[in-house]
Every structure is written in C-alpha cells, then in structure tokens.
PDB file of N, CA, C and O in Angstrom:
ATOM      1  N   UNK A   1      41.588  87.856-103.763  1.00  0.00           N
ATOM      2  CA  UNK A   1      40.330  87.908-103.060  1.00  0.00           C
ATOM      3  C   UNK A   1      39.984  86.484-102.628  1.00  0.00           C
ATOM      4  O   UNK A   1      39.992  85.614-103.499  1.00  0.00           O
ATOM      5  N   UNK A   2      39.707  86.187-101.471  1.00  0.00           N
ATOM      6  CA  UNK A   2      39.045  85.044-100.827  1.00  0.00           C
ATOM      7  C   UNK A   2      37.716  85.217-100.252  1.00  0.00           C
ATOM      8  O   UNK A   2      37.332  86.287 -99.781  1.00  0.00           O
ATOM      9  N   UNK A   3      36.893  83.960-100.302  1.00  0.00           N
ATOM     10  CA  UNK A   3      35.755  83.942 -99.822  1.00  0.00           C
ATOM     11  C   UNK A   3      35.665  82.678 -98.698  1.00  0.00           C
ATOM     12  O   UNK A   3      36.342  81.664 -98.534  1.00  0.00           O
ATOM     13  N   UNK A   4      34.731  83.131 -98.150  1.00  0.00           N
ATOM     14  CA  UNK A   4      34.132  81.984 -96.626  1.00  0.00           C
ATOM     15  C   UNK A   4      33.407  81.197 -96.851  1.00  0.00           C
ATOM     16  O   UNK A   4      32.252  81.572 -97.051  1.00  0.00           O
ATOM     17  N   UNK A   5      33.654  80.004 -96.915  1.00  0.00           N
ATOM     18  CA  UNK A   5      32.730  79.112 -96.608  1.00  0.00           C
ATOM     19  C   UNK A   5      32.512  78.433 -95.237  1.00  0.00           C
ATOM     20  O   UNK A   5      33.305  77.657 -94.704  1.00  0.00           O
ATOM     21  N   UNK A   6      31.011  78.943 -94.615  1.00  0.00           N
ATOM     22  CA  UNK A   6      30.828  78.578 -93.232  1.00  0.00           C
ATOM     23  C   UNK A   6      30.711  76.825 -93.585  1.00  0.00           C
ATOM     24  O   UNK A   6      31.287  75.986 -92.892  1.00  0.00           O
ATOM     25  N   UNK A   7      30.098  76.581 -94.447  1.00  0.00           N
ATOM     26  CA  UNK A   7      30.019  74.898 -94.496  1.00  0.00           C
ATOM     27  C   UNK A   7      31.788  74.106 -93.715  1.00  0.00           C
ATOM     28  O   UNK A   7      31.824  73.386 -92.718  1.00  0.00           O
ATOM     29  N   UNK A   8      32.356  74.308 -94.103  1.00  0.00           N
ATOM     30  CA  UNK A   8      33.987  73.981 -94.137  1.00  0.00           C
ATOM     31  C   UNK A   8      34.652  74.912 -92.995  1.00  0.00           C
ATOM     32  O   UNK A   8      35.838  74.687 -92.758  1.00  0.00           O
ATOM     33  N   UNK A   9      34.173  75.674 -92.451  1.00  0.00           N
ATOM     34  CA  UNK A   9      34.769  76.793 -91.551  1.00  0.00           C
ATOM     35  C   UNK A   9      36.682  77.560 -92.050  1.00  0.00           C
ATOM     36  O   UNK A   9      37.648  77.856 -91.347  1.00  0.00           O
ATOM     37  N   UNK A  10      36.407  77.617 -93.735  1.00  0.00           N
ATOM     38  CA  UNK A  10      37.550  77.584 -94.354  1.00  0.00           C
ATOM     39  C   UNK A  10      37.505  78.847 -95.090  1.00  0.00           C
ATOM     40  O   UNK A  10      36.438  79.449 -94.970  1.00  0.00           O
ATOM     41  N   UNK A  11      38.508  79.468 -95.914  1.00  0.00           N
ATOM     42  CA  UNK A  11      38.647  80.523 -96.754  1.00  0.00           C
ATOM     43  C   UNK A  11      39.129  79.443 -97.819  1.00  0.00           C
ATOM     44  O   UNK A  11      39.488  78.270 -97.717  1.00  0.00           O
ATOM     45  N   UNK A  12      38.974  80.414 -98.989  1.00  0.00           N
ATOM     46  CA  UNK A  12      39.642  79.466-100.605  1.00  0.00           C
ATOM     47  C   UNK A  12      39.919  81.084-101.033  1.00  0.00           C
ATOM     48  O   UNK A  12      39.471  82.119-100.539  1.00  0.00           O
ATOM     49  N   UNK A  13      40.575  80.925-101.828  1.00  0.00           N
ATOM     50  CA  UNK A  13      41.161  81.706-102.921  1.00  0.00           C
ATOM     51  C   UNK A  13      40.331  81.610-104.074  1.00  0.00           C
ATOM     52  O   UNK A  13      40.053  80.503-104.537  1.00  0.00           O
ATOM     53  N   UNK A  14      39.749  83.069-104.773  1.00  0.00           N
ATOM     54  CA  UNK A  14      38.699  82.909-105.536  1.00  0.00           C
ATOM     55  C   UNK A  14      40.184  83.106-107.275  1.00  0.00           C
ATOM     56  O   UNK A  14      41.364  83.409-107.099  1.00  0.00           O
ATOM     57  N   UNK A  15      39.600  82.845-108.547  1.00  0.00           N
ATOM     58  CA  UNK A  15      40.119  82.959-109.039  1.00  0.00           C
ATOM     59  C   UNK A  15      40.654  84.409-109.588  1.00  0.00           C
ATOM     60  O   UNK A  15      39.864  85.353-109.619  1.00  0.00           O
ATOM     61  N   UNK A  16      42.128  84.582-110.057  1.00  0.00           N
ATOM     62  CA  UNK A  16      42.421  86.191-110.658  1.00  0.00           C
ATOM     63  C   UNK A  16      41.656  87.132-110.989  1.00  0.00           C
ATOM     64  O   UNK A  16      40.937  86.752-111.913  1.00  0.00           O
ATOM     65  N   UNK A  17      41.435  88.262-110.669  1.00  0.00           N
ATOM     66  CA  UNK A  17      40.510  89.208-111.759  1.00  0.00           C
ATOM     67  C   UNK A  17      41.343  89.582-112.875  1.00  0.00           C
ATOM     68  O   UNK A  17      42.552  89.348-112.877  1.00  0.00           O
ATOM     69  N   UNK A  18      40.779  90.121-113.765  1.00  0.00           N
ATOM     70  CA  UNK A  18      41.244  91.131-114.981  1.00  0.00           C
ATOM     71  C   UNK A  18      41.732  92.350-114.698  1.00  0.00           C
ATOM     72  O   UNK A  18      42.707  92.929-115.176  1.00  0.00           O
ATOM     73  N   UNK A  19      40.983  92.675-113.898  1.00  0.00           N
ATOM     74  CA  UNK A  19      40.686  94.152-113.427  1.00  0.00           C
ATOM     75  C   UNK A  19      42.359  94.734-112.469  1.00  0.00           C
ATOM     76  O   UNK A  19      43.360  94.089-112.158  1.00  0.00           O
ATOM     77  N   UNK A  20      42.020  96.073-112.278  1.00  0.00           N
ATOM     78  CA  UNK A  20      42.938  96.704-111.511  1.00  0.00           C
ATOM     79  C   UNK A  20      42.788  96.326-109.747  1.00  0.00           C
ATOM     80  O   UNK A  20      41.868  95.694-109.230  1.00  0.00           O
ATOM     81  N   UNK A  21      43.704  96.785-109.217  1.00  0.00           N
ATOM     82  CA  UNK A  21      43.771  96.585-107.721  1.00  0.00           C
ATOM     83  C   UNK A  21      42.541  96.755-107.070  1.00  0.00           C
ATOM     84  O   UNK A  21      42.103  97.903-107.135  1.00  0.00           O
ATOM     85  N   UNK A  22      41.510  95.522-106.148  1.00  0.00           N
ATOM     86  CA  UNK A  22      40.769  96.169-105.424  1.00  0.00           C
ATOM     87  C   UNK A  22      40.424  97.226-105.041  1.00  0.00           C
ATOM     88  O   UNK A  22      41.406  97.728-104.494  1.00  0.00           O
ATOM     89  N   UNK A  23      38.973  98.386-104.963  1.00  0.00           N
ATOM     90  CA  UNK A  23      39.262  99.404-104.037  1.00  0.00           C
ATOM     91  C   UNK A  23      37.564  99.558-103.104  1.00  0.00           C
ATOM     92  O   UNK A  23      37.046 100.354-102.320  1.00  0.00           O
ATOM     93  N   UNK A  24      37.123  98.005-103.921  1.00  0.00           N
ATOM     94  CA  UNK A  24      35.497  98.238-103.233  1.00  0.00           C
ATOM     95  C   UNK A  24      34.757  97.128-103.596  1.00  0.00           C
ATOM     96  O   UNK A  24      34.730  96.826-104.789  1.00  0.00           O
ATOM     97  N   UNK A  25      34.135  96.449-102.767  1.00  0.00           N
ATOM     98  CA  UNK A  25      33.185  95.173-103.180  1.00  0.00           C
ATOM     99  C   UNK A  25      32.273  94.920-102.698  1.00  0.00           C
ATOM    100  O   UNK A  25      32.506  95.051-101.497  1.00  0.00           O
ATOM    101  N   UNK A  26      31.241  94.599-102.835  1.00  0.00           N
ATOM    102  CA  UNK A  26      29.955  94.699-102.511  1.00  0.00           C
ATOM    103  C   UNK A  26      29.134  93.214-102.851  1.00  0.00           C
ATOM    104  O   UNK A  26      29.107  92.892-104.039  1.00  0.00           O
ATOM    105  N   UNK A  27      28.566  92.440-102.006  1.00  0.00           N
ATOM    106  CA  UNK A  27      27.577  91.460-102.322  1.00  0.00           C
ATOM    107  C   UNK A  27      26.155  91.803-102.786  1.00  0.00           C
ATOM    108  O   UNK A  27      25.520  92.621-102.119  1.00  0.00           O
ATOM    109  N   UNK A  28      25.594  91.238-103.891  1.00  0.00           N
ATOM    110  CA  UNK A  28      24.144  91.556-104.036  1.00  0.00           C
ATOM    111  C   UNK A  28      23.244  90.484-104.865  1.00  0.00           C
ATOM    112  O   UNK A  28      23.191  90.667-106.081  1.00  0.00           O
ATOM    113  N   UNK A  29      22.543  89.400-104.326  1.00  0.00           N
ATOM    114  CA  UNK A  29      21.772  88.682-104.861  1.00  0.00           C
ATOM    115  C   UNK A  29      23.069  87.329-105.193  1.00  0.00           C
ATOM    116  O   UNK A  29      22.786  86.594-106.139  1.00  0.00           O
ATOM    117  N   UNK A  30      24.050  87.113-104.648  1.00  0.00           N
ATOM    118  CA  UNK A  30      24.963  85.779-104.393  1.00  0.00           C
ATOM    119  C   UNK A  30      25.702  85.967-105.478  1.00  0.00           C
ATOM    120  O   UNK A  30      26.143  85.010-106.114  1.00  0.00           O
ATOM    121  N   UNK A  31      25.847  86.780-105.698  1.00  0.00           N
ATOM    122  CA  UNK A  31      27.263  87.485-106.595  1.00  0.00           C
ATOM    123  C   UNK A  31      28.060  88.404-106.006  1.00  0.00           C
ATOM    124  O   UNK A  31      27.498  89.175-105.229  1.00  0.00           O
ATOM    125  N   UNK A  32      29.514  88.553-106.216  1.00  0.00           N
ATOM    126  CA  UNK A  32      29.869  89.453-105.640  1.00  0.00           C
ATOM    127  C   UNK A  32      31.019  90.383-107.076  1.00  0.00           C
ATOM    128  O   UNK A  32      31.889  90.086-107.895  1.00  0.00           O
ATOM    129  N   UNK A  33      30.172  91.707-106.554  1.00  0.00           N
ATOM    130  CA  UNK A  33      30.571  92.775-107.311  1.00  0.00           C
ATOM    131  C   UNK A  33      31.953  93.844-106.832  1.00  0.00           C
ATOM    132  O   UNK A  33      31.906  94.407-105.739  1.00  0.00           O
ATOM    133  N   UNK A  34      33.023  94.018-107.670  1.00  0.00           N
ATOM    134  CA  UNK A  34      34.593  94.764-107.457  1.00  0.00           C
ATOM    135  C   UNK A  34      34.375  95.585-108.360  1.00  0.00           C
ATOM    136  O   UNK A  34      33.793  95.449-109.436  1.00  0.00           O
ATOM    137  N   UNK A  35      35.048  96.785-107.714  1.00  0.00           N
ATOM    138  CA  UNK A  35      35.563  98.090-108.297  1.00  0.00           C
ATOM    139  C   UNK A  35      36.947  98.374-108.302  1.00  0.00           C
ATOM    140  O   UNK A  35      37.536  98.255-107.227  1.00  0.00           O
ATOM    141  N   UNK A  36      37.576  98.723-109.295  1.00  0.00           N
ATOM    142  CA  UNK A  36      39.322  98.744-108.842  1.00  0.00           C
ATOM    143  C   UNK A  36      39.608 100.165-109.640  1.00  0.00           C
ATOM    144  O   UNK A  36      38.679 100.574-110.337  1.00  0.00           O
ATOM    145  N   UNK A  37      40.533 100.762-109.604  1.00  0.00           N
ATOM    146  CA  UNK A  37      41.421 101.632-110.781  1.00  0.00           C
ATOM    147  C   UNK A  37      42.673 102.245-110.284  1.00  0.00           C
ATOM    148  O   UNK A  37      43.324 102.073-109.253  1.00  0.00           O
ATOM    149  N   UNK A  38      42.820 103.007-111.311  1.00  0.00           N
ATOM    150  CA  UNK A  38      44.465 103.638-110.951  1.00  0.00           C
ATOM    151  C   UNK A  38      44.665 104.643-111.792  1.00  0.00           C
ATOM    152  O   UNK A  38      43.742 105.226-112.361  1.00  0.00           O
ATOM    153  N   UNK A  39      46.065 104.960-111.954  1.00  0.00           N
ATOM    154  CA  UNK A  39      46.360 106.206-113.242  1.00  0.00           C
ATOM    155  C   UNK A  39      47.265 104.258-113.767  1.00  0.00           C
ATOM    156  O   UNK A  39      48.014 103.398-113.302  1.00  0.00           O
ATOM    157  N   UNK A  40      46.478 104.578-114.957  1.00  0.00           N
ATOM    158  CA  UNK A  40      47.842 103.679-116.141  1.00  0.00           C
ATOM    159  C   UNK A  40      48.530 104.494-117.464  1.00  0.00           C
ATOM    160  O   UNK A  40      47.721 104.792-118.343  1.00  0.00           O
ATOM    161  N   UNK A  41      49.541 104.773-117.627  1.00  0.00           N
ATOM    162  CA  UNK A  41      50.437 105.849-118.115  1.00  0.00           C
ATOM    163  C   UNK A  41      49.628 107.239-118.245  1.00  0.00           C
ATOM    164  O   UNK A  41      49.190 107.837-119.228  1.00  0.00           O
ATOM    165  N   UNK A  42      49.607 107.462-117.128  1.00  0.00           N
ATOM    166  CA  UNK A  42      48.748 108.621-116.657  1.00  0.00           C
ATOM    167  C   UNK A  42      47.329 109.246-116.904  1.00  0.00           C
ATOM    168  O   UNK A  42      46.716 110.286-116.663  1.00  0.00           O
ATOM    169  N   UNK A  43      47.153 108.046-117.513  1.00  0.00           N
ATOM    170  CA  UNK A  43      45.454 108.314-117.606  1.00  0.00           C
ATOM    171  C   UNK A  43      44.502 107.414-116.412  1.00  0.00           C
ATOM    172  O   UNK A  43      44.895 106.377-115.877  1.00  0.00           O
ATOM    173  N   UNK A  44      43.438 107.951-116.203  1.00  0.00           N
ATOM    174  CA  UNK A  44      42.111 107.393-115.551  1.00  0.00           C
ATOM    175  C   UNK A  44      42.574 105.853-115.624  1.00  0.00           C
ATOM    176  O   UNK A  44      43.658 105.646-116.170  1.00  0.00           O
ATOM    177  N   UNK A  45      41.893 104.813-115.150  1.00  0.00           N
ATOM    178  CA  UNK A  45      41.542 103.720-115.635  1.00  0.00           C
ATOM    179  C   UNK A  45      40.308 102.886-114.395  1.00  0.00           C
ATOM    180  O   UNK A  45      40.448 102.612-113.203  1.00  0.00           O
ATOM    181  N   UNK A  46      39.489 102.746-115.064  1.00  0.00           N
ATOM    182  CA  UNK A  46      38.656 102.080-113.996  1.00  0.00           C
ATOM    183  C   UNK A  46      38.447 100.710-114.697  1.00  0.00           C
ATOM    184  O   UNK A  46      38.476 100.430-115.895  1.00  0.00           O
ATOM    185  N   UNK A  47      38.185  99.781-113.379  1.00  0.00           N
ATOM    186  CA  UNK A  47      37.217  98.471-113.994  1.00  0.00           C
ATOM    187  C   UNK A  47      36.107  98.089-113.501  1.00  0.00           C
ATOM    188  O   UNK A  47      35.328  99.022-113.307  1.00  0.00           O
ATOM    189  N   UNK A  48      35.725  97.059-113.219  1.00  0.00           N
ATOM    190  CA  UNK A  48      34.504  96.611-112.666  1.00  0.00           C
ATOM    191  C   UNK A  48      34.356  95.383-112.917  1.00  0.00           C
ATOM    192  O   UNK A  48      34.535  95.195-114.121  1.00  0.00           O
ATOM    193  N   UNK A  49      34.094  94.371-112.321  1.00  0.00           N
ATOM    194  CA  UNK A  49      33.687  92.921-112.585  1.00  0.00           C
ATOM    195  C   UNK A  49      32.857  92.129-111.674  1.00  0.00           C
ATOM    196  O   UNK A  49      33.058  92.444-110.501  1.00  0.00           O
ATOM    197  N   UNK A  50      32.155  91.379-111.806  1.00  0.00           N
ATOM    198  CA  UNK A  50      31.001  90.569-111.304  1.00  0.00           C
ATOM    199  C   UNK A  50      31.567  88.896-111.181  1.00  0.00           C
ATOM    200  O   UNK A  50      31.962  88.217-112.128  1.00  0.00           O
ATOM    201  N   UNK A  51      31.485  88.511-109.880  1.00  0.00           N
ATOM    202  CA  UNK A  51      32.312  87.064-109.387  1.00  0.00           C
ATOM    203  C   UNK A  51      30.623  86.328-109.462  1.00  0.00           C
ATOM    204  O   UNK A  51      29.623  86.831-108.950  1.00  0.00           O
ATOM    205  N   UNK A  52      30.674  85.112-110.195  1.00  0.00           N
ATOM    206  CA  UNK A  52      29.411  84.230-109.508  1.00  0.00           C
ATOM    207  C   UNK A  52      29.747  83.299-109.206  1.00  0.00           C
ATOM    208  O   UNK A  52      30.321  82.789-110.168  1.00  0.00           O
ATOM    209  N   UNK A  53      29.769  82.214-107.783  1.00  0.00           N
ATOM    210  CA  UNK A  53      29.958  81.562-107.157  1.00  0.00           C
ATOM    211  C   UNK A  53      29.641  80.074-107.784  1.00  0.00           C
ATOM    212  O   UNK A  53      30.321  79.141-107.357  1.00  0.00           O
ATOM    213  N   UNK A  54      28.773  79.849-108.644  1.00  0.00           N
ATOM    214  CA  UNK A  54      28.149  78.883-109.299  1.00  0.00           C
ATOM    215  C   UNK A  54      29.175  78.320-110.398  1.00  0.00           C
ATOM    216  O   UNK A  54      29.650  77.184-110.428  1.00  0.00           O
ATOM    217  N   UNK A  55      29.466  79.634-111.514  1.00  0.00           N
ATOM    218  CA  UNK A  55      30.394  79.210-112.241  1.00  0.00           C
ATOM    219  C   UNK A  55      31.841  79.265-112.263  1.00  0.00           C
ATOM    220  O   UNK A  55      32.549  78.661-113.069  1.00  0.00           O
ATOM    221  N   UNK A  56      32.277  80.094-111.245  1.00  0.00           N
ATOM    222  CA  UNK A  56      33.449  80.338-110.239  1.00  0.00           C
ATOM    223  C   UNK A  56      34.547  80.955-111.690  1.00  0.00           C
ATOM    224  O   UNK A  56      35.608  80.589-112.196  1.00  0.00           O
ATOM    225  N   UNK A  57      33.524  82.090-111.929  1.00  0.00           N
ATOM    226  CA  UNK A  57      34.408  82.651-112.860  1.00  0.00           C
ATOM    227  C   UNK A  57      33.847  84.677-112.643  1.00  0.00           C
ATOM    228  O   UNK A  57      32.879  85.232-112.124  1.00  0.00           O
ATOM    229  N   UNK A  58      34.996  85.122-113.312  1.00  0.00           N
ATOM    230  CA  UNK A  58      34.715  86.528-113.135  1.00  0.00           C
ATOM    231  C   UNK A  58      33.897  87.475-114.717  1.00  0.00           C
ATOM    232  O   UNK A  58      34.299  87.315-115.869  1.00  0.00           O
ATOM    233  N   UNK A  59      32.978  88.207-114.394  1.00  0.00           N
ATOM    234  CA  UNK A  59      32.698  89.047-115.922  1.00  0.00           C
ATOM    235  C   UNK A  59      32.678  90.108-115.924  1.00  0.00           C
ATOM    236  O   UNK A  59      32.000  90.705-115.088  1.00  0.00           O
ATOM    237  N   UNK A  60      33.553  90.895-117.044  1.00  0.00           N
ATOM    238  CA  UNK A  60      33.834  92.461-116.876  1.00  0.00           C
ATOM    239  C   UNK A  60      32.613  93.257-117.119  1.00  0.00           C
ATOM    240  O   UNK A  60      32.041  92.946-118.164  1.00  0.00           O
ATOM    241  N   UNK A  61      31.966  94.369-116.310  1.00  0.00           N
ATOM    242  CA  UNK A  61      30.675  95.021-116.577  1.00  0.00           C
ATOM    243  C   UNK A  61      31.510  96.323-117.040  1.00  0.00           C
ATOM    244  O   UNK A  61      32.634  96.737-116.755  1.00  0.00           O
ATOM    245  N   UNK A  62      30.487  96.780-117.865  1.00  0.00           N
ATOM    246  CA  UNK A  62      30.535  98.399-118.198  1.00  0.00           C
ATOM    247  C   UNK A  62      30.884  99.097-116.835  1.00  0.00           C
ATOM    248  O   UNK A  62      30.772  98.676-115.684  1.00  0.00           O
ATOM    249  N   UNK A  63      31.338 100.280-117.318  1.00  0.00           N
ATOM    250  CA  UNK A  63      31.381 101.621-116.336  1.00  0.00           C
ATOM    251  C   UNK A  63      30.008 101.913-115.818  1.00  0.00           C
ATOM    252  O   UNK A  63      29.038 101.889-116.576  1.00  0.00           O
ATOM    253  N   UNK A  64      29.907 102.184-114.568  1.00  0.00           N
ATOM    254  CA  UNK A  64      28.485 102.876-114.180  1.00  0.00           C
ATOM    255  C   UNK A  64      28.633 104.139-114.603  1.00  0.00           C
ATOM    256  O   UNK A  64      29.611 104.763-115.013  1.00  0.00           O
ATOM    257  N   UNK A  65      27.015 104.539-114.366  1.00  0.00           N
ATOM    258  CA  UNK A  65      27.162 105.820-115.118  1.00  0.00           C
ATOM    259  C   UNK A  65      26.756 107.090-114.191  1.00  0.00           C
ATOM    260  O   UNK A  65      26.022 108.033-114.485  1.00  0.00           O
ATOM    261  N   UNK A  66      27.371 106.860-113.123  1.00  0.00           N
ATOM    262  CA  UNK A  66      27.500 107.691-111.718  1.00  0.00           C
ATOM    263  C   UNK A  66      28.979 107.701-111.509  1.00  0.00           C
ATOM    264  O   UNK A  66      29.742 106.744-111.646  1.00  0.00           O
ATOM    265  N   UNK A  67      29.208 108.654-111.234  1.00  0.00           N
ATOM    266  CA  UNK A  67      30.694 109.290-110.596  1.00  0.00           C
ATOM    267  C   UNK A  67      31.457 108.340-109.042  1.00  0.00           C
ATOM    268  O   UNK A  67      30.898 108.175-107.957  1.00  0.00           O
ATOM    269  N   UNK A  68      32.542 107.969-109.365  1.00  0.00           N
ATOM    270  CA  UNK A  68      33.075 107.442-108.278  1.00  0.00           C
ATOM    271  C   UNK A  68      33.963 108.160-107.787  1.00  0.00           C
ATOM    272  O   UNK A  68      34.344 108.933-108.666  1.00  0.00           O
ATOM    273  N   UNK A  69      34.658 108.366-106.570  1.00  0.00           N
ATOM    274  CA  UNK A  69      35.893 108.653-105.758  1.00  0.00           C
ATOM    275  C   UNK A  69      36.017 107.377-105.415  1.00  0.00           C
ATOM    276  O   UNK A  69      35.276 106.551-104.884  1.00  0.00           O
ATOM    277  N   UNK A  70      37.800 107.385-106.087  1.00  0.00           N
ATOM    278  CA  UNK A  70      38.552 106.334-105.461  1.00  0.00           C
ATOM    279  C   UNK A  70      39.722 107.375-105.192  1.00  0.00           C
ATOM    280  O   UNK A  70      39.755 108.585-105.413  1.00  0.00           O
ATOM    281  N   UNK A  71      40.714 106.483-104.621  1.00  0.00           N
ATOM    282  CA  UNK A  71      41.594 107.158-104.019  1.00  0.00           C
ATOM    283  C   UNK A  71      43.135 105.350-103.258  1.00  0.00           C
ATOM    284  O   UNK A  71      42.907 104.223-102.820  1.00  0.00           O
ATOM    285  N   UNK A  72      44.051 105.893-103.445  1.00  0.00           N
ATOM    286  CA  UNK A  72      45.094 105.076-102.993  1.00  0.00           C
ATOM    287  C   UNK A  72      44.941 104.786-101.236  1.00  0.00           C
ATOM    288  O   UNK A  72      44.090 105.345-100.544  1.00  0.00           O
ATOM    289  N   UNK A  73      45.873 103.880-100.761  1.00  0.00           N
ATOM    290  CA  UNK A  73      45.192 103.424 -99.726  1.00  0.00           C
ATOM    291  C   UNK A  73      44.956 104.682 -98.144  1.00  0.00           C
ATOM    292  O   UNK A  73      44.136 104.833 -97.238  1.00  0.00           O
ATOM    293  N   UNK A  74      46.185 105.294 -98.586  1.00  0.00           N
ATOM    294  CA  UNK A  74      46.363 106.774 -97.860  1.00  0.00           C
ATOM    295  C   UNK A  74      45.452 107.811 -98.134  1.00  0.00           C
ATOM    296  O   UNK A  74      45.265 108.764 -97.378  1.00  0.00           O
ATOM    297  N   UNK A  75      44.887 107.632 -99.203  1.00  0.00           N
ATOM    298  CA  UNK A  75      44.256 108.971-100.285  1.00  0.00           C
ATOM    299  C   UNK A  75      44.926 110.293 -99.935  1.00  0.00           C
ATOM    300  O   UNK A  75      44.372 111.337 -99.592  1.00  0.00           O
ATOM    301  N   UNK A  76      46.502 109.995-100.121  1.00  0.00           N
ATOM    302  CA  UNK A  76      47.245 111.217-100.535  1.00  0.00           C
ATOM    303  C   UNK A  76      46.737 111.347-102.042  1.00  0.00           C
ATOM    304  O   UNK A  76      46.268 112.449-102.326  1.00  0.00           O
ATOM    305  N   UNK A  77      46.770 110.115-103.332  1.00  0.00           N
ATOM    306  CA  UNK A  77      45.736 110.225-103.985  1.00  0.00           C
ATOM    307  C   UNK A  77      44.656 109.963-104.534  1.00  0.00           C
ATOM    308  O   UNK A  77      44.245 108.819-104.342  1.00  0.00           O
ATOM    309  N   UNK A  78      44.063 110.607-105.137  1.00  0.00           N
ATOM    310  CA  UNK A  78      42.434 110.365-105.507  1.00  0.00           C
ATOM    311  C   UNK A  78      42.120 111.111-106.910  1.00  0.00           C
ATOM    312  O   UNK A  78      42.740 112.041-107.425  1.00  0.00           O
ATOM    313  N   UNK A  79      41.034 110.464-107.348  1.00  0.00           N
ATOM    314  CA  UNK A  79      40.454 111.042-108.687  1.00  0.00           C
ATOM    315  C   UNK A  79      39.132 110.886-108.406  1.00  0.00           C
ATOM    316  O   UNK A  79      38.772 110.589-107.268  1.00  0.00           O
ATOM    317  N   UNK A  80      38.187 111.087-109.502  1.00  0.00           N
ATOM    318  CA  UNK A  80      36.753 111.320-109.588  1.00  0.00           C
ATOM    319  C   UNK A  80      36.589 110.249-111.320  1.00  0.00           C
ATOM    320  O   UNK A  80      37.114 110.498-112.405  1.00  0.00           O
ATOM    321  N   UNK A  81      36.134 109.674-111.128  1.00  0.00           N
ATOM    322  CA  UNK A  81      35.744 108.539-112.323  1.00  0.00           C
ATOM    323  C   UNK A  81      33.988 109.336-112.682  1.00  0.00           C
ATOM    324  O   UNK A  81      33.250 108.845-113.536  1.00  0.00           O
TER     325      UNK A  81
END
C-alpha cells in the first residue's frame, strides 16, 4: 500500500501490514482503515487494521460486528464474514 503526498508530488511505500491481502480501505479522520481475508486451510479468515500517518505504524482492530462480503478479485469466489 502507498500513500500521496501532494507536499512532494510523490508516492512512498507505507509500511507491511499483518493482515491478509487487501480487499477494502477507507479514510476517516487522517487514518486510514484495511479490510483483507481469505480461506486459510479452509477456514474464514478476516483482518482489519488501522494505518496512522503520525506514527507510521499499523494496529490490528477487532472484527466488526456487521457482516461483510468479500470475494477474490473475479468473485468467482466469495464468502459472508
């Protein structure tokens, strides 16, 4: 994942997540929030983590407690979290 800085008219490379493959990210209040998952030895697996720009580090959040559809990049497949 990279972010913009208009100051520099540049991209940087933000640091690794923990988490599984991207599948959704969202800015809110100068943080930016990822959703990822997959099947890992055939079970569910979701993550979630919170990027803050200040300390240029990532923190794993709980599961929400609303239902997601994700799905592979085709969504030949998909699950319900």
């Amino acid at each position: 994942i990279e972010r913009f800085d208009p100051a520099t008219n540049a991209w940087a490379e933000l640091p690794r997540r923990s988490g599984h493959p991207c599948k959704g990210a969202a800015a809110l209040l100068g943080k930016l929030y990822v959703c990822g998952g997959g099947l890992v030895d055939g079970e569910k697996s979701m993550s979630f983590e919170r990027f803050d720009p200040d300390t240029n580090l990532w923190e794993q959040l709980p599961p929400p407690s609303f239902t997601l559809l994700c799905g592979d990049e085709d969504w030949k497949n998909f699950w319900l979290a």
